[in-house]
N, C-alpha and C positions, 0 to 999 in steps of 0.2 A: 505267818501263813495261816491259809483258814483251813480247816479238817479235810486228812484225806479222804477221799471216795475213789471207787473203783468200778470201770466198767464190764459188764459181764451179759456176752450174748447167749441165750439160751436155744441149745438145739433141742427142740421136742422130736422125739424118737418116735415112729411105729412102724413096724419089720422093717427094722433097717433104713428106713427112710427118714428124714427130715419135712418135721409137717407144720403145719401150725393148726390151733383150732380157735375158736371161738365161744369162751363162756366154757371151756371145756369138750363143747361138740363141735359139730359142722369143718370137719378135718381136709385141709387142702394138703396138696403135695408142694415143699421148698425146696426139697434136692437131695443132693447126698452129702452127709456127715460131713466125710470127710476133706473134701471142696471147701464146705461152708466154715470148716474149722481154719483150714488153711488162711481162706480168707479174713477171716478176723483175726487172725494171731497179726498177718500183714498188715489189716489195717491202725493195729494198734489198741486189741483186747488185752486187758489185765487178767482178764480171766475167763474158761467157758464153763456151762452150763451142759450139759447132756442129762436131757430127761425121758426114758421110756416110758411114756405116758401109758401103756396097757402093758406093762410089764407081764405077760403072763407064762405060762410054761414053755410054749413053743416059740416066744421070741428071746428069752434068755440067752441062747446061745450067740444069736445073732448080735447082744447087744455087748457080749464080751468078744468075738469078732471085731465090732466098730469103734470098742475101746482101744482094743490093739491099734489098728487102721490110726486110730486120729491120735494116739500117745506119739506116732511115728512118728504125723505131722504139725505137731501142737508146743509150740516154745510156752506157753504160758499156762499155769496152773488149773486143773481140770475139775469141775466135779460130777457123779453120776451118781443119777436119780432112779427109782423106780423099780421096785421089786426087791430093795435091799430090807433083807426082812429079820437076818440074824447074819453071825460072825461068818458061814460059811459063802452069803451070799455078796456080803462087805470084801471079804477076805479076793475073791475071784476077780471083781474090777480093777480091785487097786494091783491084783496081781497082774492085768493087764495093763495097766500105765498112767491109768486114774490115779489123781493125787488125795482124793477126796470120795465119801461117798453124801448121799443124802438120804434121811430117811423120815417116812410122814407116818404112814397108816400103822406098820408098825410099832415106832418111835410111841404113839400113840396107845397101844393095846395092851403095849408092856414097855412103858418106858424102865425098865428095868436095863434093855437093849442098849439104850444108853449110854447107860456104866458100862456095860460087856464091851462096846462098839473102842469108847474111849480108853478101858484098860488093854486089850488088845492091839489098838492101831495107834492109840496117841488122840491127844484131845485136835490135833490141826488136822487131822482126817475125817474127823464127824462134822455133818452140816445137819440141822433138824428143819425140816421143811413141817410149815402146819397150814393149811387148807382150810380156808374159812369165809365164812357167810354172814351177811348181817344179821341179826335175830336182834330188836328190840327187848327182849326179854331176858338177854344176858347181862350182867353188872356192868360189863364193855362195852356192848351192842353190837359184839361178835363173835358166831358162835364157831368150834371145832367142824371140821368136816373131813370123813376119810375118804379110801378106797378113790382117787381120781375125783372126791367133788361130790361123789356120788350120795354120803350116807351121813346124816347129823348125828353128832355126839350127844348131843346136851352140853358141851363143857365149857366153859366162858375160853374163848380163842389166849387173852391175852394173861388170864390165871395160868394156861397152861404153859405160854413163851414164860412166864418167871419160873414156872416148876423146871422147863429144860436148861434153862438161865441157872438154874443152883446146881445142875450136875456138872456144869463147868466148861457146856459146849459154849464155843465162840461164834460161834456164824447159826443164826434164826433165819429163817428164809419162809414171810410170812406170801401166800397169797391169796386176793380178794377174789373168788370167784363173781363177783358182778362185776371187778374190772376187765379179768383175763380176757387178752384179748380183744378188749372191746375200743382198746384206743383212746379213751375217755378219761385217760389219766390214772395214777395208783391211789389206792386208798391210803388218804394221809391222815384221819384219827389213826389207825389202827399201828401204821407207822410211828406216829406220834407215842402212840400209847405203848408202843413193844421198844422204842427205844428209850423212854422216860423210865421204864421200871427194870428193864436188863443190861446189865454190862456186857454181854454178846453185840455182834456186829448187826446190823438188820438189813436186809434185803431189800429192795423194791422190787415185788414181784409183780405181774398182771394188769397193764393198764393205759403202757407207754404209746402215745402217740403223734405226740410232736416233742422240740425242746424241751419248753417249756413244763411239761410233766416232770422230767427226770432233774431240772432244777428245784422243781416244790415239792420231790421227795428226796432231797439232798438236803433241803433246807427243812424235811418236816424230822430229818435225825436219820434218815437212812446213809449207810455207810459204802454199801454195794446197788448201785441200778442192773437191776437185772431186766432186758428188751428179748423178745424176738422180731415179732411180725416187721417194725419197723427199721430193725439191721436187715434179717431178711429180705425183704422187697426194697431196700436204698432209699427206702422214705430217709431217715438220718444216717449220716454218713460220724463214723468213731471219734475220729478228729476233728468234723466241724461240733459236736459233740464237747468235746476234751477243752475245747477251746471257749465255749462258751460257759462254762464250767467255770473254770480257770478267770473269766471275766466277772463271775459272780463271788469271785474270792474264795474259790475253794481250788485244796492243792489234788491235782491228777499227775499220773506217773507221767 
């Protein structure tokens, strides 16, 4: 059989709502969590995605609210994004029903958090999400980016996936801000380049917009296709998906 992959629809979060954006801005309304959770578990999700994209102080509560809400209705392995920033704020999701958490800007400022995150909850709870940008002037030609997209590091994107790669996290969860969102496919050097160099799992995050994409980052090393807009809106459907997968030689649950 050929390598497993797995499918993983991503809810982007904002007060409690399910949104998509574009490039990171231009923010529509997709529904509610807990619906769209349901929905994918039925359609035949390996896994979901929850990301509070403006994690800030006064959606916190609401976003451990929607983790409760969607653990109730969610058969399949979960993870949440977005403001987890040390053990106390890790600690509160998974204590609502989240099986996972994920962490970028943080993970980033002190990967030190890293170790804390995995000696505390187990190396299968940590996801490191990195946020990244093309910059010709990186050894990669891609550079770190935090805070939602918003702020360059300077740090070569794919130096940093091996530094989170040696503390022992399994799941990298890289995304291209020029794809997010844009439909236009996921970036496959940078896939290419974060699965050649790390034994962690790699993501395809930001970019899905027809089959065809989520075959050429299965095929460029990615382990998990991560979609929203086009689950969302029934542009592709999980199973015709699964199926065509499966036809290009690779094994899906």
């Amino acid at each position: 059989m050929g390598r497993m992959v797995s499918v993983m629809p991503c809810l982007d979060m904002q007060c409690g709502r399910v949104v998509k954006g574009v490039h990171f801005v231009d923010i529509a309304d997709a529904g509610d969590p807990v619906e769209c959770a349901k929905a994918y578990c039925a359609a035949g999700a390996d896994e979901l995605a929850l990301l509070d994209i403006t994690a800030t102080v006064e959606n916190r509560k609401t976003l451990t609210e929607v983790v409760r809400k969607v653990a109730d209705v969610c058969s399949v392995p979960f993870t949440v994004g977005g403001g987890i920033r040390d053990i106390a704020s890790a600690g509160e999701v998974l204590a609502a029903g989240a099986d996972k958490v994920s962490t970028s800007s943080a993970a980033f400022r002190n990967p030190e958090l890293i170790r804390q995150l995995i000696a505390e909850f187990g190396v299968d709870a940590v996801t490191v999400a990195i946020d990244l940008d093309v910059n010709p002037a990186m050894p990669s030609g891609y550079e770190v980016y935090i805070d939602g997209g918003r702020t360059a590091t300077g740090a070569d994107a794919v130096d940093f996936a091996k530094k989170v790669d040696d503390f022992g996290v399994k799941v990298i969860l890289p995304t291209s801000k020029a794809g997010d969102g844009a439909k236009t496919g996921y970036d496959l050097p940078v896939i290419r380049a974060m699965a050649e160099s790390c034994s962690a799992a790699i993501v395809a995050s930001g970019g899905a917009g027809k089959m065809e994409h989520f075959i050429e980052a299965a095929q460029a090393g990615a382990s998990v296709l991560l979609a929203a807009s086009v689950f969302h809106f029934n542009m592709i459907s999980i199973p015709d998906l699964k199926a065509e997968l499966t036809r290009k030689g690779f094994e899906v649950r």
